[in-house]
C-alpha positions in Angstrom: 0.0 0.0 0.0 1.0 3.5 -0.4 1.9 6.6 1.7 -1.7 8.0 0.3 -3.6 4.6 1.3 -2.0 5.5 4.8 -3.2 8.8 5.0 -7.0 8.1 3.6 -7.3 5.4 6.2 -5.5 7.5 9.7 -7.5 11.1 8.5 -10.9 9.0 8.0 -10.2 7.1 11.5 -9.4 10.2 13.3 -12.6 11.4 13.7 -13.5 7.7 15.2 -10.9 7.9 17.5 -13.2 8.4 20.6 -14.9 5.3 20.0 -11.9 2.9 19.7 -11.6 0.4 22.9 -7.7 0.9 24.7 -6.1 -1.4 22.9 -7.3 0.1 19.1 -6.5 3.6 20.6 -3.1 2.6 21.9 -2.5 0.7 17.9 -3.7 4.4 16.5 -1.5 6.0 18.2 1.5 4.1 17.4 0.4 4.1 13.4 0.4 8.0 13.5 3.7 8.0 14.8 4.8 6.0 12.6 2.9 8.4 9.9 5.0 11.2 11.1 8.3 9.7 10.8 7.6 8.6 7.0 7.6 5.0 7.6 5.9 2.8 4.9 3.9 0.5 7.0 4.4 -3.2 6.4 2.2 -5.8 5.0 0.7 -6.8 8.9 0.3 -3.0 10.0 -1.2 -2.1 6.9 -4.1 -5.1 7.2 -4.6 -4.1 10.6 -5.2 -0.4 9.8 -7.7 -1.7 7.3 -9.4 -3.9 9.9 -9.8 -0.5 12.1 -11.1 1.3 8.9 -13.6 -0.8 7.8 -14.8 -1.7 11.6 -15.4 2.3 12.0 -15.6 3.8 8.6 -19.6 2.8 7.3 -20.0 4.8 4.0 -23.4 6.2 3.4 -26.4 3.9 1.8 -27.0 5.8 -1.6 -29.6 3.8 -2.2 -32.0 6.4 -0.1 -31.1 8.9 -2.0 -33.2 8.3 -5.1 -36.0 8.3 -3.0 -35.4 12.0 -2.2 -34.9 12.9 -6.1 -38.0 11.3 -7.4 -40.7 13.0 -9.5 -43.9 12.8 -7.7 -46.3 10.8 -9.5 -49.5 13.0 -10.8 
């Protein structure tokens, strides 16, 4: 993964970071460290970063959205 992967995945999990239990808040805090010094993250840090990303990170269902853009029926 790249230095922009990393970056997308700590920015989007910062705003999560209240919510993490010790031990995920404790991993965060080591990955942005790591960040800061400009270390490329392995293969096993990078999966776990994932893990934390997709566990917090729920995109929006687009699905309701046509509803709100419909023509009303006459």
């Amino acid at each position: 993964m790249s230095y922009r992967d990393q970056k997308k995945y700590l920015d989007a999990l910062k705003r999560y970071e209240r919510n993490f239990t010790r031990r995920e808040s404790d991993e965060y805090k080591i990955f942005v460290k790591r960040q800061k010094d400009d270390e490329d993250f392995d293969s096993v840090s990078m999966k776990r970063l994932k893990e934390l990303y997709d566990k917090y990170h729920k995109s929006p269902d687009i699905s309701k959205l046509d509803e709100l853009f419909k023509k009303p029926e006459s």
